[in-house]
TORBA-789527 format. One record per residue (C-alpha): residue in one letter; x, y, z. Coordinates in steps of 0.2 Angstrom, whole numbers, plus 5000, padded with zeros to 4 digits. Layout:
# TORBA-789527
AXYZ
...
//
This chain:
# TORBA-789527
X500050005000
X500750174996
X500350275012
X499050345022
X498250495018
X498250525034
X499950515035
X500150655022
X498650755028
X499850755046
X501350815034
X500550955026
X499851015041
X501451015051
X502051115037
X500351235039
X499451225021
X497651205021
X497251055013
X495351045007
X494850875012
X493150875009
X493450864989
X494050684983
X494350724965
X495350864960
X494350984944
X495051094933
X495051274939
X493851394928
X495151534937
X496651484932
X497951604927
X499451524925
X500051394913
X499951194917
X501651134925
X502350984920
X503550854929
X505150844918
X505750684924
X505350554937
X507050464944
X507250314955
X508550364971
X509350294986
X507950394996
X506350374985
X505750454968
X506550614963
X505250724954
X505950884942
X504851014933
X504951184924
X504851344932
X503251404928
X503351594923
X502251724939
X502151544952
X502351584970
X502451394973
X501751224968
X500751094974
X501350894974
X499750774971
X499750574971
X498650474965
X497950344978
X497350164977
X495350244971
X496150344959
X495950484968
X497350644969
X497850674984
X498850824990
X500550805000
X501850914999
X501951134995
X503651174991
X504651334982
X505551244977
X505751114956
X506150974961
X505450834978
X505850684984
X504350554986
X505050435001
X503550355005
X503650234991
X503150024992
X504449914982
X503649864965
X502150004966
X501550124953
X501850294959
X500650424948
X501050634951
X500350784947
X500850984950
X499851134951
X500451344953
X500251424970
X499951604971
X500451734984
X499151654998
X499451474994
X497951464983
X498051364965
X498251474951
X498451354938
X497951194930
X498551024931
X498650884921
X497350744923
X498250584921
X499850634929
X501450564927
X501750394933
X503150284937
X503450094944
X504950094961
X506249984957
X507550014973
X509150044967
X510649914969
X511449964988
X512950064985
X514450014997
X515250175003
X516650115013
X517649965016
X518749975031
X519949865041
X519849855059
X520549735072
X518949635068
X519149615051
X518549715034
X517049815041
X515749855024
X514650015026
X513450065011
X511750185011
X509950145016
X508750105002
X507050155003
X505850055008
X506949885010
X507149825028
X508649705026
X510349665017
X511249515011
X513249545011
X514149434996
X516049424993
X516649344976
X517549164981
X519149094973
X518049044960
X517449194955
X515649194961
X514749264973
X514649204990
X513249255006
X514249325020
X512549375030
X511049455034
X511049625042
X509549755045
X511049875047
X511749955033
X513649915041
X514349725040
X516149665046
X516749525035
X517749425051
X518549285038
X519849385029
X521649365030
X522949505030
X523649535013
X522349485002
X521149574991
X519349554995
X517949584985
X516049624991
X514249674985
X512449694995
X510549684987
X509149724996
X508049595005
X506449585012
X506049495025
X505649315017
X507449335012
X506849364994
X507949474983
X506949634980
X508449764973
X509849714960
X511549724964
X513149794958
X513849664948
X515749714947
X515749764965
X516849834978
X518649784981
X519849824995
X521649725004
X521449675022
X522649715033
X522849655049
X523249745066
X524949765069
X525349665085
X526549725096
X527749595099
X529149685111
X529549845121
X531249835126
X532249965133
X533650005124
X535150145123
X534250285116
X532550255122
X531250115121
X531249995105
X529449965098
X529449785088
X527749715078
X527449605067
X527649665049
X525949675039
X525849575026
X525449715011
X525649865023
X526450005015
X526950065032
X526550095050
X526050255062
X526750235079
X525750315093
X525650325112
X524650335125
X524450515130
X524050585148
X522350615146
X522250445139
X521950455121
X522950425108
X524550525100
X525450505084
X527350475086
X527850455069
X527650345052
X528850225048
X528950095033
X530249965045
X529249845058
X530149945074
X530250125081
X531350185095
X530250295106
X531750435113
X530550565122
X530650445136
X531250465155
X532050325165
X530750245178
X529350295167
X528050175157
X527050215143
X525950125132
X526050115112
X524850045099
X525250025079
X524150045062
X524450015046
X524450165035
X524550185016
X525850285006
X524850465010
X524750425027
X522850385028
X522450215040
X522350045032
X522049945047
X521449975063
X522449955080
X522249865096
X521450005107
X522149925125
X524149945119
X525549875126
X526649955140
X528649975136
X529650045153
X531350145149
X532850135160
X534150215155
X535750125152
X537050165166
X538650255160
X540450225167
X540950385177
X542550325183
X544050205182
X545450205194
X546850085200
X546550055219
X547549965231
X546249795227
X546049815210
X545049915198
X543850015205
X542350015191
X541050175196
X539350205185
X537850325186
X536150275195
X534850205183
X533050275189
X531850125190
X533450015191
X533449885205
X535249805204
X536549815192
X537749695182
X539649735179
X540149625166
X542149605160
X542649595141
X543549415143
X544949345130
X543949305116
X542949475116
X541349415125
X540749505140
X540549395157
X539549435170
X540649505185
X539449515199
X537749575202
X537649735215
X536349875219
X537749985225
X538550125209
X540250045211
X541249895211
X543049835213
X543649685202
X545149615213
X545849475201
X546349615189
X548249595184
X549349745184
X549749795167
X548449705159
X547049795151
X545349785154
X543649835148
X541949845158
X540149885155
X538649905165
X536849835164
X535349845173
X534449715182
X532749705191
X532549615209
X532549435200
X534149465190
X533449485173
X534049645163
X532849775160
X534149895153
X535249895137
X537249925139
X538549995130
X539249855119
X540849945116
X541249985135
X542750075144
X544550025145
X545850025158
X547449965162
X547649905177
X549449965189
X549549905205
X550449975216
X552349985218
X553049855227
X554649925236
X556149865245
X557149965258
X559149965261
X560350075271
X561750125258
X563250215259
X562350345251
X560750335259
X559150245261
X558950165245
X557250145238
X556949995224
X555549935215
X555149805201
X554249895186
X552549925186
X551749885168
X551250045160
X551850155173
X552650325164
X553250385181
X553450345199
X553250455213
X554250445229
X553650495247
X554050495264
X553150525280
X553250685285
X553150755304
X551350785303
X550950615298
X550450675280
X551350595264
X552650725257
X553650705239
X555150675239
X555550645219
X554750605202
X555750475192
X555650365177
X556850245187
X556450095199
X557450185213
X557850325222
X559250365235
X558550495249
X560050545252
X559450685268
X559350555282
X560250535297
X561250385304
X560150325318
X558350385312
X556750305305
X556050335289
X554450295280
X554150285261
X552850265248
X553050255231
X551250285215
X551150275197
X550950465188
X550750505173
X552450595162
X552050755167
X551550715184
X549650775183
X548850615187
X548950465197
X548850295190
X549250185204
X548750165220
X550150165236
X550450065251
X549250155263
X550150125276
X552050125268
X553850045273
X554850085288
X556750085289
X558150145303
X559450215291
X561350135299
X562750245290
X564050115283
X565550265284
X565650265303
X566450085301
X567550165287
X569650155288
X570650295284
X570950235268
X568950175265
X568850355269
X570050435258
X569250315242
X567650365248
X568050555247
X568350535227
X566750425223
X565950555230
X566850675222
X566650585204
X564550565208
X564550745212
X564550765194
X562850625190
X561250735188
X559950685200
X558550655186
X559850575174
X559250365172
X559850205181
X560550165164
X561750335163
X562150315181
X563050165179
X563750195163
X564350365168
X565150265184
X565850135176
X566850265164
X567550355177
X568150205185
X568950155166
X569650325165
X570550315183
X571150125178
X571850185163
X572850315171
X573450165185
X574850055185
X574049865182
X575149755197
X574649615209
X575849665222
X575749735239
X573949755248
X573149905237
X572949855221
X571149755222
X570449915235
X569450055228
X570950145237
X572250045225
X571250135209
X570650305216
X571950375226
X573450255225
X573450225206
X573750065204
X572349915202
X571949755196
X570349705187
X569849665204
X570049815211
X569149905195
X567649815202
X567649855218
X568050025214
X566450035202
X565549935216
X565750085228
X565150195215
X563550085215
X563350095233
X563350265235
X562150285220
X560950165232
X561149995218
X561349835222
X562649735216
X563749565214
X565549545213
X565749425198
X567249305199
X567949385217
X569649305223
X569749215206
X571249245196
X569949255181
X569249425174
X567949525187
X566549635186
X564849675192
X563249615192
X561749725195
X559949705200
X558949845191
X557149875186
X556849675188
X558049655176
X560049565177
X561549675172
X563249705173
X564649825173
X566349835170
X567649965178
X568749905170
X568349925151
X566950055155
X565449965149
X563749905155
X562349815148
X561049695152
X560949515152
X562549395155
X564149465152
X565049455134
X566749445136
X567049315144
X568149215131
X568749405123
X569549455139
X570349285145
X570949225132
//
């Protein structure tokens, strides 16, 4: 049935014209003044049947008749207007108009045509208007068609033909059996509620790629901030990134084409939440997105602040990581790996097995209460070599206290000190030797030494010391001395007098060994009488042996604080000395004026 006349008597008088309802057939006007106006067109929409007429020439308005089921006109709709919509049309129904002029006062000022204009309603195939992926699936959305209740979605199978997804009264349908990557196709027709077909279809149809939500695989805390990881998309062309902002909604980050994005606006000890979407190439959505997110927490990776040689080993100190429980120090081993140290909530930590001279490098991770790492580290980490602290032996010399030391690997220079009277470590010298003579000391009084690693210029420690240093009661060995000890001794010094402070254990001893040359040459060689194997012989006396060379250079040595050996003594073989210096054997001949390291070489030249 078309509709009601009530229904359109209510319409007309919502709109306030007077209808005259007592007529049931609409006459020709004797008073007509205007011409007839006829309907140009009758068009089948999405919302009904379009009507379209001619302006007609002096018309203040028009009048919209139909024609009912007695064949009656009925009036409907006034309008200013050319063109109406008839929406209250039946599927398969004849639909008969008519038009008549309106003057000022909304009275008919013109004729109409008797018969009309008719026309049958045949709904228009549903017109899909959007295809969209969500989480769900592809989700379909086309317009309503008049006067049909319900839809049947299709999509076209691997076949080729069309296949019923469902029924819907709605006009929006998600398709839930789709998989990402792969190009759908869909249609709709119009049902009524026998599930019979009562508006075509569009056979080519609607055709769109499904692609899934991204899922969020990982948020891991890394250098720089918070690494996102999904799953790549199958057919995406790329990805937006966004976050959960603070009045809970959703942000943009950033678009990205890779399957990851490093979230850097981040704060150590904070958690946020991302989500990801599919986008195409000009940025608009592809897919849709999981709404709940997934949280990612950053904590920054701790950075190495200091390295130092300590008295226990290397001393490793890193900044606090907010959100951190613990920390992991790991050690770069032989083959290049890192191995875990030791796990500690403390900034700082000392690794005691470290070697002196050895190299080592260290980074830090951080871990929660269960020991797992919730942090990234630095791969490449932070070197150090290692000193330890000198080692040092004490000896009461003819020249002093002697102070000797093995080498320290990687040590530049060392740095001697003594105890001074208000318990506080004073210098005494820097030297590139392993020794030093402290030559201002008194027969009779203690003495307390220590001795650090600096750098060559002296600016910087790179040792540790013996906290607590060496003692020694210095015993002069020249109170003992006879007049002629003394009188040798009176020239050794005089000859050392000469020997820079700062010159090397190596120019020492080669500087004394020529002197002692220089006063054998001038010497008378003899094995008679008592003198000749005495410093005294070769110093003051002028005669000597190769005996007596060596003691001579011997009390040279001892003065200078060096410990030596009298090779050969109280052999009638060739002599010289043997000498303990910077962990190392060497020797020294007064006679010839040489010295080296290692064994002596002429041996066989020299005896034979």
């Amino acid at each position: 049935m078309k509709k009601h006349l009530l229904a359109k008597l209510t319409a007309v008088m919502l709109s306030g014209l007077i209808v005259c309802s007592t007529s049931t057939a609409l006459t020709a006007d004797a008073a007509a003044t205007l011409s007839t106006p006829k309907i140009t067109g009758l068009q089948i929409t999405e919302d009904g049947i379009l009507m379209e007429w001619k302006p007609v020439a002096g018309a203040n308005g028009y009048r919209l008749y139909y024609k009912n089921s007695a064949g009656e006109w009925r009036r409907f709709k006034d309008t200013t207007q050319t063109s109406y919509t008839d929406g209250g049309v039946a599927i398969g129904r004849t639909e008969t108009y008519t038009i008549r002029t309106l003057d000022a006062n909304g009275n008919p000022n013109s004729d109409y045509k008797a018969d009309g204009w008719s026309i049958v309603y045949k709904p228009l195939a549903p017109d899909i208007r959007s295809l969209r992926n969500t989480g769900d699936g592809i989700e379909l959305s086309w317009n309503r068609i008049k006067g049909v209740s319900k839809y049947r979605v299709f999509f076209r199978n691997s076949a080729g033909n069309w296949s019923g997804l469902g029924n819907t009264a709605s006009t929006t349908f998600t398709d839930t059996k789709v998989q990402s990557g792969r190009s759908e196709t869909y249609t709709v027709r119009g049902i009524n509620d026998s599930g019979d077909f009562v508006t075509p279809y569009n056979p080519t149809g609607w055709t769109t790629v499904y692609l899934g939500t991204p899922k969020i695989t990982s948020t891991k805390s890394v250098s720089d901030g918070i690494k996102i990881n999904w799953t790549p998309v199958n057919g995406a062309y790329g990805y937006r990134v966004f976050y959960k902002n603070s009045k809970g909604g959703w942000s943009g980050m950033a678009n990205v084409t890779s399957a990851n994005y490093v979230d850097k606006n981040v704060n150590s000890g904070s958690t946020y939440t991302y989500t990801v979407r599919c986008v195409d190439k000009n940025g608009g959505f592809t897919s849709g997105y999981d709404a709940a997110g997934v949280k990612g927490t950053f904590i920054s990776v701790p950075q190495i602040t200091g390295m130092s040689s300590t008295e226990n080993g290397v001393k490793i100190s890193w900044s606090a990581s907010k959100g951190a429980y613990g920390y992991r120090v790991f050690r770069k081993n032989s083959s290049g790996n890192w191995a875990g140290l030791v796990s500690v909530t403390s900034t700082s930590y000392t690794d005691s097995d470290a070697i002196s001279g050895k190299s080592y490098t260290y980074t830090v991770r951080c871990v929660d209460k269960n020991g797992s790492f919730i942090s990234d580290y630095n791969p490449n980490g932070k070197t150090i070599t290692y000193t330890a602290a000198p080692d040092f032996t004490l000896k009461s010399k003819l020249g002093g206290v002697s102070i000797r030391w093995s080498p320290v690997a990687g040590a530049e220079k060392y740095r001697v000190f003594y105890l001074n009277k208000n318990g506080n470590w004073a210098k005494l010298a820097d030297t590139a030797n392993c020794s030093y003579l402290d030559k201002k000391v008194s027969d009779g009084s203690t003495y307390t030494y220590t001795v650090r690693c600096v750098t060559a210029d002296g600016s910087k420690y790179t040792s540790p010391h013996i906290t607590e240093g060496k003692k020694i009661k210095f015993t002069n060995p020249e109170k003992d001395f006879t007049y002629k000890e003394k009188q040798a001794a009176a020239v050794a010094k005089e000859i050392l007098s000469s020997v820079p402070d700062d010159a090397s254990d190596e120019e020492k001893i080669r500087y004394a060994a020529n002197a002692v040359a220089y006063y054998s040459s001038k010497a008378t060689y003899t094995s008679e009488g008592s003198d000749y194997a005495t410093p005294y012989g070769v110093f003051v006396k002028g005669e000597y042996t190769c005996a007596g060379s060596t003691r001579a250079l011997g009390l040279l040595l001892d003065y200078m604080g060096y410990d030596w050996k009298h090779a050969n003594e109280n052999m009638w073989t060739h002599q010289w000395c043997i000498i303990y210096l910077n962990g190392k054997t060497a020797w020294a001949d007064g006679q010839i004026g040489m010295f080296g390291y290692g064994d002596y070489p002429y041996v066989e030249l020299l005896n034979g």
